[in-house]
Structure formats: structure tokens, C-alpha cells
C-alpha positions in Angstrom: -11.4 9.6 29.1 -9.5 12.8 28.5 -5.5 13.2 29.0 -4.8 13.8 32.5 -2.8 16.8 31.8 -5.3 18.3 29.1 -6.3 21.1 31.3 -2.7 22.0 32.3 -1.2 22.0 28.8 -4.2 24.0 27.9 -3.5 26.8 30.8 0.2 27.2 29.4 -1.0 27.2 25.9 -2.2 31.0 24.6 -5.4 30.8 23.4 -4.2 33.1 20.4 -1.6 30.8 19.2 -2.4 28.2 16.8 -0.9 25.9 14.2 2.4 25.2 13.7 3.6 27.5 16.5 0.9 25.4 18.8 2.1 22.1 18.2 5.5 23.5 18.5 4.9 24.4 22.2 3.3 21.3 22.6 6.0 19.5 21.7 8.3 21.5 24.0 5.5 20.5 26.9 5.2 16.8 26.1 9.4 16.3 25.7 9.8 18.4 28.9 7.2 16.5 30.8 8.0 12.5 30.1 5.1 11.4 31.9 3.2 13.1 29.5 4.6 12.1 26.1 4.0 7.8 28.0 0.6 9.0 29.0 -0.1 10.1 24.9 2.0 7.1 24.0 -0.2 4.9 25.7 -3.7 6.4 25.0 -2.7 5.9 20.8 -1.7 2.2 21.9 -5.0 1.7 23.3 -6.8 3.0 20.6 -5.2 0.1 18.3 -6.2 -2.3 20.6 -9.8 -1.4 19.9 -8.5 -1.4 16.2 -7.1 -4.9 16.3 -10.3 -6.3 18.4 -12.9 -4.6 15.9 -10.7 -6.3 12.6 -10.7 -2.4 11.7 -7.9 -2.3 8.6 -7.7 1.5 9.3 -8.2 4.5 12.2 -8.6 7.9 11.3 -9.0 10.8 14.1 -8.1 14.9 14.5 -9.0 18.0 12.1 -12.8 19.3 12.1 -14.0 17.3 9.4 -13.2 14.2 12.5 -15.5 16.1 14.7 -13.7 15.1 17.4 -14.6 11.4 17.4 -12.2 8.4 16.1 -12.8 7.0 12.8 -12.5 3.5 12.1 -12.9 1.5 8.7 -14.1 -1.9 9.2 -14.8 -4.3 5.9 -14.7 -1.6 4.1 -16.9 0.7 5.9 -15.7 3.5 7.9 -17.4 5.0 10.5 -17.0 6.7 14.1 -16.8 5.0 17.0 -19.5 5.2 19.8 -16.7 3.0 21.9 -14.0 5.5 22.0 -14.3 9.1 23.6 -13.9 12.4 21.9 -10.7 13.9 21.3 -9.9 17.8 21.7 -7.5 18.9 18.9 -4.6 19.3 21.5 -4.6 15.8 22.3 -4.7 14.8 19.0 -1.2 16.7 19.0 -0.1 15.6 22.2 -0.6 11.4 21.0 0.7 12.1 17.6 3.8 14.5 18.6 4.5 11.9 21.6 5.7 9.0 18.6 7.5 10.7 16.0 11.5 11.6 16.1 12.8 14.7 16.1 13.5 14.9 11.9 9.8 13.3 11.7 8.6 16.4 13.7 10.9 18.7 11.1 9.1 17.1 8.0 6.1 17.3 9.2 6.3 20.9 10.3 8.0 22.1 6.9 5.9 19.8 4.3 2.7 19.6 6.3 3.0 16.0 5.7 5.0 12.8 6.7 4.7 9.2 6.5 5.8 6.5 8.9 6.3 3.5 10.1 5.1 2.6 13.6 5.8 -0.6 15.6 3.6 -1.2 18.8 3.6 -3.6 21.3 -0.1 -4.3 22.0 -0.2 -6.4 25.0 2.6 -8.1 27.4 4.7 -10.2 25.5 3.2 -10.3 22.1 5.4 -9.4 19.4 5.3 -6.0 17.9 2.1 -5.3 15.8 3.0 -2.3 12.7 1.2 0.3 11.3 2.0 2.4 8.4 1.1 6.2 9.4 0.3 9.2 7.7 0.4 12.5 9.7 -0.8 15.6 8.1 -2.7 19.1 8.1 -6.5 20.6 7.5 -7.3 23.4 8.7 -4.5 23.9 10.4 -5.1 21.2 12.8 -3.2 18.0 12.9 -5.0 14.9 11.7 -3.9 11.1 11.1 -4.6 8.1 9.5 -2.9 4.7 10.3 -3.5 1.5 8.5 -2.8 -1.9 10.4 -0.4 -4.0 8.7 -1.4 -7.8 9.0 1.3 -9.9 10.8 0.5 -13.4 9.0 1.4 -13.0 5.6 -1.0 -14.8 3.0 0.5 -17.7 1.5 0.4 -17.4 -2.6 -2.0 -20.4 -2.7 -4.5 -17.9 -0.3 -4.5 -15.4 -3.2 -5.3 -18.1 -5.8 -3.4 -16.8 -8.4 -3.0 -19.6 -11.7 -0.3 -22.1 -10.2 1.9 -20.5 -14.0 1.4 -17.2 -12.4 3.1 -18.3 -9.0 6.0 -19.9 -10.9 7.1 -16.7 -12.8 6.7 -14.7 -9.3 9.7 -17.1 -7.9 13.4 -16.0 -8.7 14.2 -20.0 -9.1 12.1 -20.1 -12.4 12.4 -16.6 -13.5 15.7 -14.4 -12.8 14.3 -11.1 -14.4 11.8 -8.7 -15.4 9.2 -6.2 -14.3 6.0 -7.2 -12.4 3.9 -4.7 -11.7 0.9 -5.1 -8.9 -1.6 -2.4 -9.0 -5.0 -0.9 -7.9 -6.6 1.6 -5.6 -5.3 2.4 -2.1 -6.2 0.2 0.3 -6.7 -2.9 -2.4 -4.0 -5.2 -0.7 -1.2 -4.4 -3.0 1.1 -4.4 0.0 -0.3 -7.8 1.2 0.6 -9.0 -2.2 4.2 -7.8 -2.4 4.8 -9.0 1.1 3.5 -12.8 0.5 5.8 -12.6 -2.9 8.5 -11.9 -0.9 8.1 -13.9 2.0 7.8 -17.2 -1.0 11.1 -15.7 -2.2 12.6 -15.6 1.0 12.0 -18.9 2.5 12.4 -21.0 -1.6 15.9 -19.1 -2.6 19.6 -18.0 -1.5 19.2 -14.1 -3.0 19.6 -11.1 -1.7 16.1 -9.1 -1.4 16.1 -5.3 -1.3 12.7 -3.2 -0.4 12.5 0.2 -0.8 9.0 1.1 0.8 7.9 4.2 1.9 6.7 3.6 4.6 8.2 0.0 5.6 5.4 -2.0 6.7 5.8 -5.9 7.3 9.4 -6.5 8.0 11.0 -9.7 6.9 13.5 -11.3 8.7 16.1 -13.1 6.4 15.4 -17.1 5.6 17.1 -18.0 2.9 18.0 -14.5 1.6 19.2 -11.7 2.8 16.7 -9.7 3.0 17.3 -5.7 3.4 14.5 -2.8 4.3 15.3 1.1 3.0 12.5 3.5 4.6 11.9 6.2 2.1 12.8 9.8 4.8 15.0 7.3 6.8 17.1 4.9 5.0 17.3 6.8 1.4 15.7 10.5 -0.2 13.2 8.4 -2.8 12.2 5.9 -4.4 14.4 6.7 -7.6 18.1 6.9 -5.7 17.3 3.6 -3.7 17.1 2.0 -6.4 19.8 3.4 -8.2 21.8 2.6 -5.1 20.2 -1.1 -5.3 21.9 -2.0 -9.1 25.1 -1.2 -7.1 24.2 -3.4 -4.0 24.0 -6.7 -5.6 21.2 -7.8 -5.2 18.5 -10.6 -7.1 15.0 -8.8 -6.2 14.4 -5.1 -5.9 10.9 -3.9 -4.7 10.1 -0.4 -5.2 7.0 0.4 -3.5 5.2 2.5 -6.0 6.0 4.0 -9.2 4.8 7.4 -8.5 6.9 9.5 -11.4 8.8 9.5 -14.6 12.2 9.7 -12.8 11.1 6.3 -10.6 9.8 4.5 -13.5 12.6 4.9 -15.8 15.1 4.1 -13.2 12.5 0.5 -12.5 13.3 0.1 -16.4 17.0 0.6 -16.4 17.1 -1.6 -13.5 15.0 -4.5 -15.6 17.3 -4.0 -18.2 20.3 -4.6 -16.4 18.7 -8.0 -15.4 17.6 -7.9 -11.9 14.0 -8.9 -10.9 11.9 -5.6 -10.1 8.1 -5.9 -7.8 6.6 -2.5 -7.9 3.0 -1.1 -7.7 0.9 1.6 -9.2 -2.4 3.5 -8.2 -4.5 1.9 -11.3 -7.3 -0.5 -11.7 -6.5 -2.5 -14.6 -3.6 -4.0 -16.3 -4.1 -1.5 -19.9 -4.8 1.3 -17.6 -1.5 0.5 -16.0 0.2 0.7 -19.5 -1.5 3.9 -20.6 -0.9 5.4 -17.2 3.4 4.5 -17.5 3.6 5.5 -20.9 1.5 8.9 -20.3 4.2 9.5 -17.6 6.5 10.7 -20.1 7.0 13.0 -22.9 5.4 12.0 -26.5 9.0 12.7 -27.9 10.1 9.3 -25.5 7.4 7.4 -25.5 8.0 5.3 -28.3 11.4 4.3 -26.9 9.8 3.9 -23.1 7.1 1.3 -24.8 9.9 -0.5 -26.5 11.5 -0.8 -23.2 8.5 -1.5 -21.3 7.4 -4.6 -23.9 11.5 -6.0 -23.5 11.1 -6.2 -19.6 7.4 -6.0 -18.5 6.6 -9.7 -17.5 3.3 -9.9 -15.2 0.4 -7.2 -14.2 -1.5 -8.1 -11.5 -4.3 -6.0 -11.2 -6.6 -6.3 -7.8 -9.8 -5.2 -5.6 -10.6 -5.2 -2.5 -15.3 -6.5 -2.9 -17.7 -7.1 0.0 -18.4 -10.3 -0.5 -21.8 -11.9 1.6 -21.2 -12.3 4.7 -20.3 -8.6 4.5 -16.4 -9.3 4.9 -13.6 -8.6 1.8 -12.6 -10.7 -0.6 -9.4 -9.8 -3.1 -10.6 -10.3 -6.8 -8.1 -9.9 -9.7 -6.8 -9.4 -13.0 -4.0 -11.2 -14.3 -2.0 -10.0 -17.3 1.1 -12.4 -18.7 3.0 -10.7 -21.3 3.7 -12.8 -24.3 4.8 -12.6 -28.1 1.5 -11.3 -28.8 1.6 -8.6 -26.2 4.5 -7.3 -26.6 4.0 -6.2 -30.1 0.6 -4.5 -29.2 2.8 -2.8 -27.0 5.4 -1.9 -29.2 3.0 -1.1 -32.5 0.7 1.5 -29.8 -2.4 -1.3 -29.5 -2.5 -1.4 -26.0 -6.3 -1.5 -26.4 -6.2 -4.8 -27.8 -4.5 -6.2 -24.9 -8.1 -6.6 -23.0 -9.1 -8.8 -25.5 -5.9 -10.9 -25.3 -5.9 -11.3 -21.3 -9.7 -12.7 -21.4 -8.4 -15.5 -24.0 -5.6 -16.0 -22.6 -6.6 -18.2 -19.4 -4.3 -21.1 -20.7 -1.2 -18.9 -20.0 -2.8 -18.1 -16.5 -4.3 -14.7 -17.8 -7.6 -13.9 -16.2 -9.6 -10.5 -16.6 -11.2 -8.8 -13.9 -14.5 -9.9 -15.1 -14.1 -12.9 -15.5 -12.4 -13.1 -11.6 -16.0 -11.6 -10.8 -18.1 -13.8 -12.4 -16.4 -16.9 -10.8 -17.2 -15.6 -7.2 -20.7 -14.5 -8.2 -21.3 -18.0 -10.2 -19.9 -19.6 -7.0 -22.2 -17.6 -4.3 -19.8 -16.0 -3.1 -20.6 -12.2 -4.2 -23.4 -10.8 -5.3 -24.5 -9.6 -8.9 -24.7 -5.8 -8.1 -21.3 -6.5 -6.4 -19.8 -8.2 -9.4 -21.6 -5.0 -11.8 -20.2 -2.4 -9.2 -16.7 -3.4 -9.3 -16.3 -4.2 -12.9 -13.9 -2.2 -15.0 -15.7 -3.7 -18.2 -19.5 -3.3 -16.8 -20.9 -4.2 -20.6 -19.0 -7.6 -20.5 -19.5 -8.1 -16.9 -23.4 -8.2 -18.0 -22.8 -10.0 -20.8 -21.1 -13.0 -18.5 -23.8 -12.7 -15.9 -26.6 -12.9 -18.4 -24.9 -15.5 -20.7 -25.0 -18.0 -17.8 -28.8 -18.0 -16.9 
């Protein structure tokens, strides 16, 4: 079903004009005429009703390569829907004008981008359901993606990390240091961060800082204080929240990605000050997350950047997103604990060897992704071309498989 006012917003509108100076009028239209901007408002809520009721983790819709349909990603797969109508490209602008505030609208206009955070009501007294939001162009068109943030957190034992592992995440058993959770978008990093937190916040009096961009599951203080700065809202970047954090006082700083030098050595300084850092990184394994913070830099300051990074670096948690079969998604993992031994393949440039140290080093809860993979295909829980396809190591992901028939 289209908007009601479709055919007179597209009367007003000049055939002629297009991008920017279109959605410009449209907004003009939609801001004049409240009735409107609820009528777009409500059409968006209902397609995240159909979201929430298909378990879709993500919606996508607007731009040709859309071709006018919505886009939903369900266990993995995405895929139009043949439940939802078509959308014309003005009502894609109408819906996604009708939620964003006035600087929103400037950002997205000048960079052709923005990201936010959107909270939804769903239905008549449930509590607001979140979605983290990315708004942008192609061919001139306005196009969207938003992700739906899951409202129960996992509990630490539902990720089945090593019991060791779970200690050194608390602040009671560990004040400091860098742990790092990385992988692919859409690999549950954020899930992970946000059930490390919410352990932190209910176990210990601290003060919590998250610096997210955008802020997705919101924590209400427990035992902590815990405070949420919106990248665009709250603070510029990631880099000056957290300089601003080391002067906040506070126990645990999360910095939602490490996305350039500038972040990265401000994550370090604030490690070495002593303060408990969570951040993330776009890489699939824990020595690919070494290379890739090392290779951020210089060569003249790379030395002293590995020094730093073996003095503070305490955990790299490594994850995937698999099918498993009964064609839902299971989180599989690789667990790095920095030790003695680590550290100095740090330091001495060895950070090839480290593979070889995580998959012997299962008594200090290390675990390669390999070896994660084997378990759930030994246990029927994935298949073998599953466990081969998602391997980083795929020559000793055959060697396990064939080893144990």
C-alpha cells in the first residue's frame, strides 16, 4: 500500500528536479504537512514489525539496485520480500526524512552518509525496540539499511567462552588492559561488547563509558554508572571521546571500533594510563588483528606501537557468525590470551607464530578458530563444508576433520 499523499507530493515535486534539491523539498513537504511525516513514520514502523516477526537481523530498501522492493536478511540470507509492497523512490525519502533531526538531515545532505540510532516502539506498551541505521546515497537516490539490535542480552555462559576467559573480561579480577573483539560486519561483535558490559554492570561499583557510533543497546546503570556518547551526537569521533573519557574517571571505556591510527593510539595511551579498554576491529582472526594494528601506522613507529601493544594487549576474541543445521546462526570463535610467550613474539616481529601458540594454548583458555569449528561439526552441530568454508586455516581445518575418522 502506497503513501496516501504519494500522488500529491509528486504533483508539487518538478519532474526535472532530483537529488539533493528533491529530498530537500521533500523535506520542506513532509515538516509542513505533519500528518505526513506520522503517516512515513508509521509505514517504517510497520515494516519492522515484519522485521521482528520474520527474526530478520537486517532490512534494506531504496536506490535502483533495491528495485523498488524491501530487502530483508534472515539467517544469513538476504532476500526481497514478496510480503511487503514496492516502494517508489519518493517514499523511500519521505519514511527516511520523516525520522532524522534537523543536523541528521545536514550530515546526510553534505557527506552523503550518516549513521544512527533509532528507538521504536513496536506495539502498545512494549518497551522500545532499537535499530542502528545507516542512511546513504547511489545513484543519487536515497537508500537505507537498518540492523535490529536484540533486546535480551546473551549471558557470557550463552557465548561459551573458557570460564578463564570470562574472569579476565570482569573488572573485579582484572582492572586493565586492552581486549579487542573482532570480525566481519554483522558477526555479533556488538552482541559481545554489550553482554561484557551488562556482566560488568550488574558484578561491580565502576563507572562504564561507551563511545559507539551509533549507540545500540542502551544500559541502564546497576551497579555502575554507566554513560552512552553517540559518535555525531554526544562527541566528534571516536579518538576525542576517549581522550575526554581518561579525564571522566572512569573504570571501563568501550570504543566501538578502532577504525584509524589516531583512535588506536589514543585506545593505547588510555591502556597505559591503566583503565580497562573493549574495542572492536573489522578482522577475522586474532594475528590478522595484530598485523592489521601495527600496519595502521608508519614503519618508523611501529616498533614502538608493538612494544606498546605487547605491555597492554590482554585478550582477542575473534568471532563468526555459521549456519549451522537447522539453517539458523551459530557464533563460533577464536580466543587469543596474551601471555609471556606472546608478548615477546610480539615485541621480536613473530606475530606469525602466535597461531601456533593459540592452538596449544587451550589450558590458558586459548582456542583457534579451527578448532571452535571442529567441536560443532564433531558435535553435529554444523556441517563439514560449513566448518571448511568458514575456516581461516582451511589446511588445518582438513587436517582436524580428517584426523578424527
Amino acid at each position: 500500500m502506497s503513501l496516501s499523499f504519494l500522488s500529491e507530493m509528486q504533483v508539487a515535486l518538478s519532474e526535472y528536479l532530483t537529488g539533493t534539491a528533491r529530498f530537500q523539498n521533500i523535506n520542506k513537504m513532509i515538516t509542513f504537512n505533519t500528518s505526513w511525516k506520522e503517516e512515513s513514520y508509521d509505514y517504517l514502523r510497520n515494516l519492522m514489525i515484519h522485521m521482528r516477526e520474520i527474526e530478520a537481523s537486517d532490512i534494506d530498501f531504496g536506490g535502483p539496485g533495491s528495485n523498488s522492493k524491501v530487502w530483508y536478511r534472515v539467517y544469513g540470507t538476504k532476500a526481497p520480500s514478496d510480503k511487503v509492497d514496492n516502494l517508489t523512490q519518493d517514499e523511500v525519502s519521505a519514511i527516511l526524512l520523516s525520522i532524522l533531526s534537523d543536523d541528521q538531515k545536514v550530515m546526510l545532505f553534505n557527506n552523503k552518509n550518516v549513521d544512527i540510532s533509532l528507538g521504536l516502539i513496536l506495539k502498545e506498551g512494549e518497551q522500545q525496540s532499537r535499530f542502528r541505521g545507516d542512511i546513504y546515497y547511489e545513484s543519487n537516490c536515497l537508500v537505507a539499511n537498518f540492523r535490529r539490535i536484540n533486546q535480551e542480552l546473551f549471558t557470557l555462559a550463552d557465548l561459551h567462552f573458557p570460564e578463564i576467559i570470562n574472569k579476565r573480561f570482569d573488572l573485579n579480577y582484572e582492572k586493565s588492559g586492552l581486549f579487542l573483539v573482532t570480525g566481519i560486519t554483522g558477526s555479533g561483535k556488538s552482541c559481545t561488547l554489550d553482554s561484557i558490559v551488562d556482566m560488568n554492570n550488574r558484578n561491580n561499583n565502576a563507572h562504564i563509558i561507551i563511545i559507539g557510533n551509533p549507540i545500540e543497546y542502551v544500559h541502564h546503570s546497576v551497579k555502575s554508572i554507566v554513560r552512552h556518547r553517540e559518535v555525531g551526537e554526544d562527541v566528534i569521533s571516536f579518538q576525542e571521546g576517549t581522550i575526554q573519557a581518561l579525564r571522566q574517571d572512569p573504570d571501563v571505556i568501550v570504543v566501538g571500533e578502532m577504525r584509524d591510527p589516531g583512535t588506536i593510539a589514543t585506545v593505547l595511551e588510555a591502556t597505559d594510563s591503566g583503565h580497562k579498554v573493549f574495542s572492536t576491529l573489522h578482522t577475522s582472526s586474532a594475528v590478522d588483528s595484530l598485523h592489521r594494528i601495527v600496519a595502521e601506522f608508519p614503519p618508523i613507529e611501529q616498533e614502538r606501537v608493538r612494544f606498546r601493544l605487547a605491555d597492554t594487549l590482554k585478550i582477542i576474541i575473534s568471532q563468526k557468525l555459521v549456519p549451522d543445521k537447522r539453517g539458523k546462526l551459530i557464533m563460533v570463535k577464536e580466543v587469543l590470551a596474551v601471555d609471556s610467550s606472546v608478548q615477546a613474539a610480539i615485541r621480536n616481529k613473530n606475530i606469525g607464530e602466535i597461531y601456533q601458540m593459540i592452538t596449544e594454548g587451550r589450558r590458558k583458555g586459548m582456542l583457534s578458530m579451527e578448532q571452535d569449528l571442529f567441536n560443532n561439526y564433531k558435535n553435529g552441530i554444523i556441517t563439514k563444508d560449513v566448518a571448511m568454508n568458514y575456516a581461516n586455516n582451511k589446511k588445518r581445518m582438513l587436517h582436524l576433520i580428517n584426523y578424527s575418522t
